[in-house]
N, C-alpha and C positions, 0 to 999 in steps of 0.2 A: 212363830214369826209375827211381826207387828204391820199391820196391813194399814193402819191406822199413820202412819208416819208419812207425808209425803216427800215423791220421788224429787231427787235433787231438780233437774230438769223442769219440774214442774214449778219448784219456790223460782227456779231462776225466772223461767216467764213470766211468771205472776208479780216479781218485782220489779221485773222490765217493763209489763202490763199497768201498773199501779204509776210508776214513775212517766207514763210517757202521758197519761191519762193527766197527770199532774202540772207538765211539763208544756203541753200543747195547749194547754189554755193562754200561758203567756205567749207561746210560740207564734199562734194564730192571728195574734192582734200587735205583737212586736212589729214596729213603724221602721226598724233594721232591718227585717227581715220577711218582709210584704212584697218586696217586687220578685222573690223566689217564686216558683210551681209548687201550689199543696204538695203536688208528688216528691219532690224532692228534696224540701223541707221534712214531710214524714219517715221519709226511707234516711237521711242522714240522722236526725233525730234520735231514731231507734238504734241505728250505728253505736252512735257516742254512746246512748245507757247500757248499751251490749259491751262497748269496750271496757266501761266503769265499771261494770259489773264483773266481768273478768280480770280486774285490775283487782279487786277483794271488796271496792264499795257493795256494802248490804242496805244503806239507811235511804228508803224513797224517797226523802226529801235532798239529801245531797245527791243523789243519783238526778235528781230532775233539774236541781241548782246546775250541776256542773255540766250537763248535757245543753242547756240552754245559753251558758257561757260558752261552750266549743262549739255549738252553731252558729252564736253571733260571732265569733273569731273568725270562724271559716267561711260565711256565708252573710254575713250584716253589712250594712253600706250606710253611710247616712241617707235620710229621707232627703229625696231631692237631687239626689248628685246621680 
């Protein structure tokens, strides 16, 4: 048996982990999406890369690209309004 292989479960987080770490740095200082709650910005965020990542996306960087487009779709406003 190969002990050496890791558990599906685990590449899933770890690229959930990678993408969000990726993701939040635009997230944090997007001027769309500033007047949200850290908390709900994070908890959505994570949503979308979980969704994506169920959808078959494997690659961190479209996983972070497309999470930050469906946050600003569901949650962005212009600055000021």
């Amino acid at each position: 048996m190969d002990h050496t292989s890791p558990k599906p479960e685990h590449t899933l987080d770890t690229l959930v982990s990678a993408a969000f770490e990726k993701s939040w740095r635009f997230v944090e200082k997007d001027p769309f999406l500033t007047h949200n709650a850290e908390a709900l910005l994070r908890a959505r965020l994570r949503a979308h890369l979980e969704r994506s990542l169920r959808t078959g996306e494997k690659n961190v960087f479209d996983l972070a690209n497309n999470a930050i487009c469906s946050l600003r779709t569901e949650l962005g406003r212009w600055p000021g309004l």
